[in-house]
Structures are given as C-alpha cells and as structure tokens.
C-alpha positions in Angstrom: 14.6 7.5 26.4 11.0 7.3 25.4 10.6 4.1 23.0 7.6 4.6 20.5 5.1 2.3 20.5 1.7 1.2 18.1 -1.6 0.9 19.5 -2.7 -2.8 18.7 -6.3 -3.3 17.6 -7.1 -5.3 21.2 -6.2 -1.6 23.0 -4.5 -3.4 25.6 -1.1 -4.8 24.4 0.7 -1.4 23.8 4.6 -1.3 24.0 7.3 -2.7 22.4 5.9 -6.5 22.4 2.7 -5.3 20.7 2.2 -6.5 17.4 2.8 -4.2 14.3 0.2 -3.2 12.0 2.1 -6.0 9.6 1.6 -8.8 12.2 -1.6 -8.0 12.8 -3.1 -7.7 9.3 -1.2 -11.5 8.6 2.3 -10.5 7.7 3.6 -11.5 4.1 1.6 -13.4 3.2 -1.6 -10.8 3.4 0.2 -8.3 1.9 1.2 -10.6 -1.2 -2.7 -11.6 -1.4 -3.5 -7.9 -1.4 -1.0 -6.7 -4.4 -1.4 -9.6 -6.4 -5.4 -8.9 -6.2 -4.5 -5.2 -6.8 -2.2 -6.2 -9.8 -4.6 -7.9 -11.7 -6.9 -5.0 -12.0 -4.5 -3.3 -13.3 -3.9 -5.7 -15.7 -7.5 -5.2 -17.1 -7.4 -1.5 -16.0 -6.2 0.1 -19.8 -5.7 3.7 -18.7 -4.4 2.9 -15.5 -2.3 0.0 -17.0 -0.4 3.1 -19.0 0.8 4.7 -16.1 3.2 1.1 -15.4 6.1 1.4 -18.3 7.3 -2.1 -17.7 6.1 -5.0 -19.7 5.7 -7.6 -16.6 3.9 -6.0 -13.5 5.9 -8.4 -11.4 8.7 -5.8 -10.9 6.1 -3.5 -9.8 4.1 -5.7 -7.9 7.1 -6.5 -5.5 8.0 -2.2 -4.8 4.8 -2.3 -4.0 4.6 -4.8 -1.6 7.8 -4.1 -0.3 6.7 -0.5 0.2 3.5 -1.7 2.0 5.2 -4.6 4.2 7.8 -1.2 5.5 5.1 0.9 6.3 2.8 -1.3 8.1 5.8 -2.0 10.8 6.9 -5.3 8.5 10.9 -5.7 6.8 12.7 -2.8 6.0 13.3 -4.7 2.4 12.1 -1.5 0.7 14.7 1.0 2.1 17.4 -1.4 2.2 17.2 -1.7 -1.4 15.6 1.2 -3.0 16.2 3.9 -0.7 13.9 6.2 1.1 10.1 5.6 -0.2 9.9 9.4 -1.8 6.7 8.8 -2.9 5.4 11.7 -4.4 9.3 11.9 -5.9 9.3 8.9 -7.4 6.0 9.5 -9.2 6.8 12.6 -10.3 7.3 11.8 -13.9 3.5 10.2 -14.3 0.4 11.8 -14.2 -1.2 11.5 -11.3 -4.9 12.8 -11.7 -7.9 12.7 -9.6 -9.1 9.6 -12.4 -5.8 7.9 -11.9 -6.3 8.1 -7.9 -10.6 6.7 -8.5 -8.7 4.2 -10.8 -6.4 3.4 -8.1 -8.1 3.4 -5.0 -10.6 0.9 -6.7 -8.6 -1.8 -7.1 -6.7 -1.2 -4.0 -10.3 -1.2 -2.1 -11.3 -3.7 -3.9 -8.1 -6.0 -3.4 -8.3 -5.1 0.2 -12.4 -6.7 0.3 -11.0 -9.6 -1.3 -8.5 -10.4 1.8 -10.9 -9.7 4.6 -9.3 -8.6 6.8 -10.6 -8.2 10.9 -12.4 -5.0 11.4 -9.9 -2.8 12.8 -7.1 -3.6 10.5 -9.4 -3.5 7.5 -10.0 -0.1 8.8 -6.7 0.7 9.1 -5.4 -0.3 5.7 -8.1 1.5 4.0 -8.1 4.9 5.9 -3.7 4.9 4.9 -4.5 3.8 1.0 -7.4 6.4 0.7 -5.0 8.9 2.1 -1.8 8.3 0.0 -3.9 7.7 -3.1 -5.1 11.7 -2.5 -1.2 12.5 -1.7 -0.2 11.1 -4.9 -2.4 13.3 -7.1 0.0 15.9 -9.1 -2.2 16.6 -12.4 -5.3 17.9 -13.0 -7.5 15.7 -14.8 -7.5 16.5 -18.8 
C-alpha cells in the first residue's frame, strides 16, 4: 500500500511525518486571522455583501474556515458536520460572476497580505484561492 504524501515547503521532509499545508501556514489560528480579515471586506463590500443572506457573517465566517482548515490537510470539522464541500453545488443558487470572483479574490488576496505568510505557503494559498475563485464562476456578468 502506497501512503500519500505532501511535499513540505523545506523539499526535504516528505512522508507521512511532513507537515500539512495547515501546519505549515500556522494552523487555526492563521486561518482564523485570514477569514476574519476576509470577512470584514465583505462587510464594507455592498455588492458582494448581497451574495451572504444571513444577517451575522459569523455563520459564514466559520464554513469558511472550516472549509479552508480541511483542505489545507487541517480538522475534518467541515465534513463531519456539513458533508462533502460541493462547492460549486452549494453555490449554485447565487450568482457567481466574473465581478463577484474580482470582488472575491480581492479581499481574499488581500486578507492573505495581511497574515504574511512565508514565501512558499503564501504562494501556495494564493495559487488554490485564485483557482477556486475562477471554479466558482456560474453567471455571466450583467
């Protein structure tokens, strides 16, 4: 049996000790930084701010992190409790246009420059938000 393995950003701990994508970009607490910092331009973000139907961003600030915690090799939190991800699914009812994906990415990038993180993990987190934030598109712009 093969067992998978993540490249670390050193390039020579590979295998199952190396540390995930999560440790390595500062576990929780980085990833709480990054979608609070992402949240509040949001907040200030009026068309963008549409496409959240809840009143308080706090229940979609925590899918969010949950979400991003999963995928970068942290807790399963998000699966355990919502399921499979399904992301284009689960966005399906919102219009998801090339603006929406600018408006997105920004504050993503931009919550991502306020963290700071190392080089190679900066790199890494901005190449998988640039990419899902094209995935996501399902409308053409009005």
């Amino acid at each position: 049996m093969t067992i998978p393995v993540r490249p670390s950003s050193g390039g020579d701990e590979v295998g199952p000790e190396a540390p995930t994508p999560y440790e390595r970009m500062g576990g929780h607490d980085t990833f709480v930084r990054l979608v609070a910092a992402f949240y509040r331009g949001v907040a200030s973000d009026e068309p963008l701010r549409a496409l959240y139907p809840e009143e308080d961003l706090g229940p979609a600030e925590i899918r969010l992190r949950l979400f991003l915690e999963q995928y970068f090799g942290g807790p399963k939190t998000y699966s355990e409790e919502r399921g499979h991800p399904r992301l284009r699914m689960r966005h399906a009812p919102f219009a998801v246009t090339p603006d929406m994906r600018d408006r997105w990415l920004r504050h993503m990038l931009a919550a991502a420059d306020e963290i700071a993180l190392p080089e190679a993990e900066d790199t890494e987190l901005r190449s998988y938000l640039t990419y899902a934030a094209e995935f996501m598109i399902n409308a053409p712009d009005a």
